[in-house]
NUZA-236735 format. One record per atom (N, C-alpha, C): residue in three letters; atom name; x, y, z. Coordinates in steps of 0.2 Angstrom, whole numbers, plus 5000, padded with zeros to 4 digits. Example, Ala and Ser with C-alpha at 12.3 -4.5 7.8 and 13.67 -1.06 7.14 Angstrom:
! NUZA-236735
('Ala','N',(5066,4972,5039))
('Ala','CA',(5062,4978,5039))
('Ala','C',(5066,4984,5039))
('Ser','N',(5064,4989,5035))
('Ser','CA',(5068,4995,5036))
('Ser','C',(5064,5000,5039))
***
This chain:
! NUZA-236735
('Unk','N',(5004,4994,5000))
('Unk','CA',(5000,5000,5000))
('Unk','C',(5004,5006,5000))
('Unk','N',(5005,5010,4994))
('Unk','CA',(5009,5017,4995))
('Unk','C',(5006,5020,4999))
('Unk','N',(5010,5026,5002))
('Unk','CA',(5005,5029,5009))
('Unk','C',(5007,5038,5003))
('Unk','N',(5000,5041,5003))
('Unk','CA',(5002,5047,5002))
('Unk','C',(5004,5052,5005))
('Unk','N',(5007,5057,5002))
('Unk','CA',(5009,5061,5004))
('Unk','C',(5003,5067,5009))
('Unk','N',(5007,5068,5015))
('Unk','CA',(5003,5074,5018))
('Unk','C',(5004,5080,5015))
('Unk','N',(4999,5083,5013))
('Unk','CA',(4999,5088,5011))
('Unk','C',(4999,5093,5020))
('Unk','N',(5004,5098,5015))
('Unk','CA',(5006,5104,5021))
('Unk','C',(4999,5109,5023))
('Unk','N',(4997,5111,5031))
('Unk','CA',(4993,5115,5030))
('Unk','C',(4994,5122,5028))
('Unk','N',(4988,5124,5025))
('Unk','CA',(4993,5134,5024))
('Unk','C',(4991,5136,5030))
('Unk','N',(4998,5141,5032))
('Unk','CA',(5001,5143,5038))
('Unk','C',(4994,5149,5039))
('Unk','N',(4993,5150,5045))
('Unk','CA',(4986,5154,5046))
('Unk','C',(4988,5161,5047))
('Unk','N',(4983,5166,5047))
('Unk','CA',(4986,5172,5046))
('Unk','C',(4991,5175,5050))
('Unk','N',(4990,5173,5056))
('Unk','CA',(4994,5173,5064))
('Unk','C',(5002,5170,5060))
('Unk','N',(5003,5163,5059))
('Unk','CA',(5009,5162,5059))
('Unk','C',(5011,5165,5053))
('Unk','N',(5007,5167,5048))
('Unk','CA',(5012,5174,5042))
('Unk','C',(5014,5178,5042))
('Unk','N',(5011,5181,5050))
('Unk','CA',(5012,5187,5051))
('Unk','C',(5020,5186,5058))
('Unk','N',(5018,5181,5060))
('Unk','CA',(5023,5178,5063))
('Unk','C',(5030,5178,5061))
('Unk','N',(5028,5175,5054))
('Unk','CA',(5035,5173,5049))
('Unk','C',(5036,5181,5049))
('Unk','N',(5034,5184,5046))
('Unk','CA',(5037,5192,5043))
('Unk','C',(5042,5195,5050))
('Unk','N',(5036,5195,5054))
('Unk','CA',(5042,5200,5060))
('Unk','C',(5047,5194,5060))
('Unk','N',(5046,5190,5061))
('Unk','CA',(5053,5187,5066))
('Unk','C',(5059,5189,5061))
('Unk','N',(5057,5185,5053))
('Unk','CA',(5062,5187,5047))
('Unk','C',(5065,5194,5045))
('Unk','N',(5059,5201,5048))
('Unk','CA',(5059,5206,5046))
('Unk','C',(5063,5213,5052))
('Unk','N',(5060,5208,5059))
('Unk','CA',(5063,5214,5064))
('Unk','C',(5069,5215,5066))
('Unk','N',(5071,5210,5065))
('Unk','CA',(5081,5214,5066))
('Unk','C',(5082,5217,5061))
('Unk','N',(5080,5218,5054))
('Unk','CA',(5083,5224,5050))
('Unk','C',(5080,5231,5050))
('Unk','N',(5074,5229,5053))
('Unk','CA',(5071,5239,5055))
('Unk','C',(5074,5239,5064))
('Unk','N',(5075,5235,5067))
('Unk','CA',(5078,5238,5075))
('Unk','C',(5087,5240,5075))
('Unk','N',(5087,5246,5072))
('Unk','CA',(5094,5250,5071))
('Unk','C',(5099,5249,5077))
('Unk','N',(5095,5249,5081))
('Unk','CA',(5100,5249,5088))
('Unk','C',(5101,5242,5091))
('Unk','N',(5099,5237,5088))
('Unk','CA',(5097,5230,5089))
('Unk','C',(5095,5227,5098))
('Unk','N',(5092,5233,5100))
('Unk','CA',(5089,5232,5108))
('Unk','C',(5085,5228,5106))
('Unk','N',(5080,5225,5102))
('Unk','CA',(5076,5218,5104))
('Unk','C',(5068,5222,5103))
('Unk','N',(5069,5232,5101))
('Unk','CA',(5061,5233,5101))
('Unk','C',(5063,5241,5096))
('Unk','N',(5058,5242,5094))
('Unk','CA',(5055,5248,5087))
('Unk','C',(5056,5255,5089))
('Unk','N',(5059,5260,5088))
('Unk','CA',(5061,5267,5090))
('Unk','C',(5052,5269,5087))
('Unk','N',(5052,5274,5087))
('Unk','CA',(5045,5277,5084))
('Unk','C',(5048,5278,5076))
('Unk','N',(5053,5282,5075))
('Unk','CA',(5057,5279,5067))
('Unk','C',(5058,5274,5065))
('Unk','N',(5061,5268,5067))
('Unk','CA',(5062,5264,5067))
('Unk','C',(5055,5260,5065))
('Unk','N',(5049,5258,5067))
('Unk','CA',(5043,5256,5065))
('Unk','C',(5041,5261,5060))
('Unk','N',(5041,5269,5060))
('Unk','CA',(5039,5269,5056))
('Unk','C',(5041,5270,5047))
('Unk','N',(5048,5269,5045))
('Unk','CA',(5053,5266,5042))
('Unk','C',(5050,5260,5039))
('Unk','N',(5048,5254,5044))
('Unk','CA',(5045,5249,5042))
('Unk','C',(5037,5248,5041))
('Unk','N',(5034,5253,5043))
('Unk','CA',(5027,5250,5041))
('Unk','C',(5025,5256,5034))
('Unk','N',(5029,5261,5035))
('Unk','CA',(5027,5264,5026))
('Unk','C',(5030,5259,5020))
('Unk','N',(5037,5257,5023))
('Unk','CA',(5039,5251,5017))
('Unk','C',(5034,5247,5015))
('Unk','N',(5030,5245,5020))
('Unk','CA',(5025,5238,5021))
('Unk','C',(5019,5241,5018))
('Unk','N',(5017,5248,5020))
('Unk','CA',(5011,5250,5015))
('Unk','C',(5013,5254,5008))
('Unk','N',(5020,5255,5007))
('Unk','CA',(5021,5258,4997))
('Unk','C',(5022,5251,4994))
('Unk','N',(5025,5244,5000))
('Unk','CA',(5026,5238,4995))
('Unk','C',(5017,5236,4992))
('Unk','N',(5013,5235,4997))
('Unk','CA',(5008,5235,4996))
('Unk','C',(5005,5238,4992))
('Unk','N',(5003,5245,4989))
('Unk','CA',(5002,5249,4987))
('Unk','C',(5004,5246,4979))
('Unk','N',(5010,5245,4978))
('Unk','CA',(5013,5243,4972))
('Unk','C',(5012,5237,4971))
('Unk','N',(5011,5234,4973))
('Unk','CA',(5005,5224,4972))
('Unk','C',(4999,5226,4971))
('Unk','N',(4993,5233,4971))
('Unk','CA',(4988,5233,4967))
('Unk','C',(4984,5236,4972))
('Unk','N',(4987,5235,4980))
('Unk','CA',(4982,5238,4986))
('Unk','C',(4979,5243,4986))
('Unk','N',(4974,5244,4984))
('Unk','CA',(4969,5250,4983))
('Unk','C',(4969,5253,4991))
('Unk','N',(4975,5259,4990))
('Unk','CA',(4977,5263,4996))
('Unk','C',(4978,5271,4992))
('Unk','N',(4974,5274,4999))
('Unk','CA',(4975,5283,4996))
('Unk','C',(4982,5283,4994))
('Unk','N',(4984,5288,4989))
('Unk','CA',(4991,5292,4988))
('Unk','C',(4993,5296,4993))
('Unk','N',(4999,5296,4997))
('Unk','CA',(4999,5300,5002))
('Unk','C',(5006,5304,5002))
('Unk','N',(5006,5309,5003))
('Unk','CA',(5011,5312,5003))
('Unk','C',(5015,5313,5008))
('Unk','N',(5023,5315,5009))
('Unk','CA',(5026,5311,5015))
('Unk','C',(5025,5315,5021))
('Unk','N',(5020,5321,5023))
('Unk','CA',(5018,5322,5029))
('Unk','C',(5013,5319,5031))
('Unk','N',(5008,5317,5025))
('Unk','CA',(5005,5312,5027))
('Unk','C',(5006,5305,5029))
('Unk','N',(5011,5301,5026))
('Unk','CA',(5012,5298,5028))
('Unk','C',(5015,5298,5036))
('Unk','N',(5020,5300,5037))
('Unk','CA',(5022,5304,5045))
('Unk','C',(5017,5303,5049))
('Unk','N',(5012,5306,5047))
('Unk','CA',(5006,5309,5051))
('Unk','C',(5003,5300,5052))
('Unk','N',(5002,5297,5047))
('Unk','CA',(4998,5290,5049))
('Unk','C',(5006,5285,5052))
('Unk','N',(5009,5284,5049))
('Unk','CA',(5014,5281,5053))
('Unk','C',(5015,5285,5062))
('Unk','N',(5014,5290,5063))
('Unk','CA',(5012,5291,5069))
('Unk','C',(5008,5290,5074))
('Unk','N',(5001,5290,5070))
('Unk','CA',(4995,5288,5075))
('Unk','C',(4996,5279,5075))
('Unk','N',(4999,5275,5070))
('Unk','CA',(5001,5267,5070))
('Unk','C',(5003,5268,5074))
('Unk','N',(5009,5271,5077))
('Unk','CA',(5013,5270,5081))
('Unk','C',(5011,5271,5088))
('Unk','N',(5006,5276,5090))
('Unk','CA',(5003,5276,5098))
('Unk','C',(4998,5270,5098))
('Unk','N',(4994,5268,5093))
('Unk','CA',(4989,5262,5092))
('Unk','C',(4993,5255,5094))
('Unk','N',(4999,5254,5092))
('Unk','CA',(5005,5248,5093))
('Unk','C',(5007,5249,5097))
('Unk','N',(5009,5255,5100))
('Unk','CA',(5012,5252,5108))
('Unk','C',(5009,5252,5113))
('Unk','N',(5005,5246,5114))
('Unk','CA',(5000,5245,5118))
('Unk','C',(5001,5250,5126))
('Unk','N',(5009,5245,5127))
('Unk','CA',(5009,5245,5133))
('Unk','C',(5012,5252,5137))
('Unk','N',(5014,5256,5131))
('Unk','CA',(5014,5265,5131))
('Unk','C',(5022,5266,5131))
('Unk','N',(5028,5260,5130))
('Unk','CA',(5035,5260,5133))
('Unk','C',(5038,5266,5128))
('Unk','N',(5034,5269,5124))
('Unk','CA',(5038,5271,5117))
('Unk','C',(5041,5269,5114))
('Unk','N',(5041,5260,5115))
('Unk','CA',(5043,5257,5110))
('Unk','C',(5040,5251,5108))
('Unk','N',(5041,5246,5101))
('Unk','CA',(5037,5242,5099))
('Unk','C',(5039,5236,5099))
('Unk','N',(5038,5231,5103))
('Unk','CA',(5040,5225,5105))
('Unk','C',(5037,5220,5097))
('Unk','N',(5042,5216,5098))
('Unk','CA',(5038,5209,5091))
('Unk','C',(5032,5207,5093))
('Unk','N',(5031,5206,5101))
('Unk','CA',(5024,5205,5101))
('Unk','C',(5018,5211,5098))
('Unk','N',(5021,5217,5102))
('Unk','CA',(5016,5221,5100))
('Unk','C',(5017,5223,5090))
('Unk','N',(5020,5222,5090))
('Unk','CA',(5023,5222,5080))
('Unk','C',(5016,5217,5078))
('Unk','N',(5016,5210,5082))
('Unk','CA',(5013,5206,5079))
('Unk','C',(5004,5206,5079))
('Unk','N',(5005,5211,5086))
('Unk','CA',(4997,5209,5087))
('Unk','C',(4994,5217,5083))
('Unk','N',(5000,5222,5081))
('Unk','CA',(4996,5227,5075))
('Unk','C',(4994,5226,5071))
('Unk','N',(4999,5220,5065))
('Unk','CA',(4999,5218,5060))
('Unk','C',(4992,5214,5060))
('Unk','N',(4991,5209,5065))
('Unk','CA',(4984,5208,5066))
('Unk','C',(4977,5211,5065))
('Unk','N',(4978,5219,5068))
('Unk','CA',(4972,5220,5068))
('Unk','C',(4969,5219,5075))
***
């Protein structure tokens, strides 16, 4: 009896988002303390929203004070626990929603 192969599950939204930070956050944490300056996050979430943007995501055009202005208000939204800085968990649970 040949035994089939197990087909892989697809990873759920939690571990994609998962994979990203863990893959992604040592290259936006410049001081490599282990958590997101308010520059440093927002460096990375504009990247995240012009990459997006440029894959077809029907997102306003924004201009770079605009952009500032919403990478800012992400930024108070994400630091839950108010440190002024943005831990992989708190990274992960933004990314979430």
């Amino acid at each position: 009896v040949a035994s089939q192969p197990i087909a892989a599950a697809e990873p759920t939204k939690e571990q994609q988002v998962a994979q990203i930070v863990d893959a992604e956050f040592a290259s936006y944490d410049g001081d490599g303390d282990g958590n997101l300056t308010k520059a440093e996050f927002a460096k990375w979430i504009i990247a995240m929203r012009d990459a997006a943007q440029t894959q077809g995501a029907e997102l306003p055009t924004l201009d770079k004070a605009a952009k500032d202005k919403w990478a800012s208000t992400a930024f108070l939204n994400a630091d839950t626990d108010k440190s002024k800085k943005i831990s992989k968990v708190e990274m992960n649970s933004y990314l979430l929603g």
